[in-house]
Every structure is written in C-alpha cells, then in structure tokens.
N, C-alpha and C positions, 0 to 999 in steps of 0.2 A: 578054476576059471573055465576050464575045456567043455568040464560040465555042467555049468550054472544053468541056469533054468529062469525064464522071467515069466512073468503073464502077457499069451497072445506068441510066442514063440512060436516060428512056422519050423514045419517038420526040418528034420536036418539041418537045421541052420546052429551054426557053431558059433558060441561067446569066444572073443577071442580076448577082450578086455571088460572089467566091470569098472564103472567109475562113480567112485564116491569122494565126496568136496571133503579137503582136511579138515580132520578134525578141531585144526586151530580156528578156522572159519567160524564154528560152534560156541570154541572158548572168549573169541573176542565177541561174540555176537551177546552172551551172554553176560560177558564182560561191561558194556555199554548197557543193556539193561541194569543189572546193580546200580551201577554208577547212577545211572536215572533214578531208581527207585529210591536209595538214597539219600540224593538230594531234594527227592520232594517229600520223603518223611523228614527229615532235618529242618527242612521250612515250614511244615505243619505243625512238629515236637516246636518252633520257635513261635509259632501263633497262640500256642499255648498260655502264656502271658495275657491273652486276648478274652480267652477261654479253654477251661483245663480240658475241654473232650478233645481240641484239638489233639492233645499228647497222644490220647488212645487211636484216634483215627489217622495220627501223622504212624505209629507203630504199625496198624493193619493195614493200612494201603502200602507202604512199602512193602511188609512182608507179604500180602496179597500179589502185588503185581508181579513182584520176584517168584514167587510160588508158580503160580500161573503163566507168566513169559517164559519161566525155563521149560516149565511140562509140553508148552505150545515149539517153543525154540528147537527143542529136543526132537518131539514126534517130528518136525517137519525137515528137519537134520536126516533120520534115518529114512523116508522115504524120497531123498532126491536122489538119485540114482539111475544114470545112465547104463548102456548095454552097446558094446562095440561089437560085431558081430561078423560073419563073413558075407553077408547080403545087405546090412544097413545098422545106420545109429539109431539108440532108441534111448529116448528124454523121460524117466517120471519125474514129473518134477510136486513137490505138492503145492497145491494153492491155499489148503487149511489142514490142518491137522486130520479132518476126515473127507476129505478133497484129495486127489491127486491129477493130474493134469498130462496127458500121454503125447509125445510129438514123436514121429520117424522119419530120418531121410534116410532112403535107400540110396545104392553107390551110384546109380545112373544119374542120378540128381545131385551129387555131391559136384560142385566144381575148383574147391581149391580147402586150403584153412590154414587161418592164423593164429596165432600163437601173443599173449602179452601179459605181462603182471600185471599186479594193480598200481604197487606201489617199490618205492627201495626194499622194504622189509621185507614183503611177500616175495621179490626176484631174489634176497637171498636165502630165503626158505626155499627155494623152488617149487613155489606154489606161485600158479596162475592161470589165465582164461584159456582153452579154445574154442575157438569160433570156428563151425563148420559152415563154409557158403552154400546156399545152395542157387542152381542156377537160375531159378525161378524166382530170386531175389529182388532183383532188378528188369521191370520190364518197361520197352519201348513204348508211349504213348501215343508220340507224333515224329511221324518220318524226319521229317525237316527239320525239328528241333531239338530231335535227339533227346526230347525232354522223359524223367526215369518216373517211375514210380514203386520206391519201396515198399516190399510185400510182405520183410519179415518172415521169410520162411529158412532162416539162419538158425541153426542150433547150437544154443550157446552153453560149455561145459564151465563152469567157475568151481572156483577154489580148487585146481584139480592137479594133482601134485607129480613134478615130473614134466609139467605142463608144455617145454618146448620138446623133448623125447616122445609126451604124447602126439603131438602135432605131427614129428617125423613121422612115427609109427603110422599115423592115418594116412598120412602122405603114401607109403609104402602099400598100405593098404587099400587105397585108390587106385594106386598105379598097376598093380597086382591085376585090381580086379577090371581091370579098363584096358590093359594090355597081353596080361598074363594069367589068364583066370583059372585057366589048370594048373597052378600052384598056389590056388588060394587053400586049397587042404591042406599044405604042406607048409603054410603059415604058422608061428609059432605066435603063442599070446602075449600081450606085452606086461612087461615086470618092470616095474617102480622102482630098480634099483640102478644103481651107479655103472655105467659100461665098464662089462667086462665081468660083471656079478650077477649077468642078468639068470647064466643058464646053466 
C-alpha cells in the first residue's frame, strides 16, 4: 500500500490506504440480479401455454440479462476505488463500465467524518459507509435566515470494511495533518485487521 500508484498521483504523495467496497457488496448485488432474472424467465417459460417461442425467449432473456448484469456488475465492482493518501482522498468511482468518474478532497477541505452501516447484517459483518464532510458542503445563503444550501461535495466511501476503524484512522489523519504535519511521514497505513493484529 506505501507503494501503490493511481492515475493523476502528484509527486511524493504517499497511499496510505487503498479502499475497495467488500466484496460481499458484489455477491448480493449479483445476487438480486438472478433473483430478477429468474423470475421473469419463469413468467415467460409460463406464457408459454400462450405461445411456445415464449419458452425460448423466457430461457434467453433470463440468461442474457444474467450474462450481461454480471460482466456490467463486475467491471464496475473493480473500478470503484478510493485512494487515502497523506495530502487528500481520491474517489474512482465508475459511472459505466467504460466511464469512470474522479472526485478529491484534499485535508484543508476535509472538516469532520462519519461512520454508519446500512443495516443489522452489514454492522455485523463490519462493513459500512464513511462519509468524508467536506467544509464547502454547506453554505450560507442569507445572513438572517441562516438559510443552507447543499452542495454535495461530501465524499462517500460504501461497502468499506473495517468501516468505524476507517473513520478513526481519517480522524487521525486529519488531525495529523491540521495539527501535526511533521509526522505525517511517520504515519503508518491502515490495515483491516482486528486491533492489535494490525502491525
């Protein structure tokens, strides 16, 4: 990880964390696909009765879409991919399969981050969201009324496992660099494993 490499990497800047969404994320995503696919060849294979090409066309759209959703599900599984670094976060996230989509909040812009699962299942997997605020999230419209306008420039990491130890670790990492910057070289990278097994 110390020496990972992304595109657009500015000189000396050190990966200190790579972050990619579990891979369960994948299997249930793919999961719900079947399940779809499925059920609407089952409905098709039963129109059949109606007309026999249904039988054929309930077989190949199921197995088409399933074909097709998993190679789509896949390619865009491996290109979401975050980049925690000692100068800022960096988002690929893909929008299509041959689409990718780039976001960075450097540390000066970072102002806090939360941590939450989705669900029961995913908090005991220890898989779940951080959200990086950034401070140009929220801005002032009208003095008087205090009234906000969200701007969506929050960077949000999902399915990301370890998900409150990630959160600590940014925390550390903000603080680091916003109080303590001459030991951000001597920052160690963070590891996905159980305190106490990390090092």
């Amino acid at each position: 990880m110390q020496n990972g490499y992304f595109p657009g990497q500015q000189s000396d800047e050190r990966v200190l964390y790579e972050v990619k969404p579990h891979v369960y994320a994948l299997y249930f995503s793919l999961a719900k696909l079947y399940v779809l696919s499925l059920i609407l060849a089952i409905f098709l294979i039963a129109l059949s009765s109606i007309h026999s090409s249904f039988f054929l066309l309930g077989l190949l759209l199921g197995v088409g879409i399933a074909a097709l959703g998993t190679w789509i599900m896949t390619e865009m599984y491996h290109k979401n991919i975050s980049y925690i670094t000692d100068r800022r976060i960096v988002r690929f996230e893909a929008a299509t399969p041959f689409a990718t989509n780039v976001r960075a909040l450097t540390w000066d812009e970072v102002v806090k981050v939360k941590t939450f699962p989705r669900n029961v299942l995913w908090k005991s997997l220890m898989i779940g969201t951080v959200i990086i605020h950034a401070g140009s999230t929220y801005v002032h419209t009208h003095v008087q009324t205090r009234e906000n306008v969200y701007t969506n420039d929050d960077l949000d990491l999902e399915h990301v496992y370890y998900y409150k130890d990630l959160g600590n670790y940014i925390d550390k990492v903000l603080y680091t660099y916003k109080h303590k910057p001459a030991e951000l070289a001597e920052l160690r990278p963070f590891v996905p494993k159980p305190t106490g097994q990390r090092y």
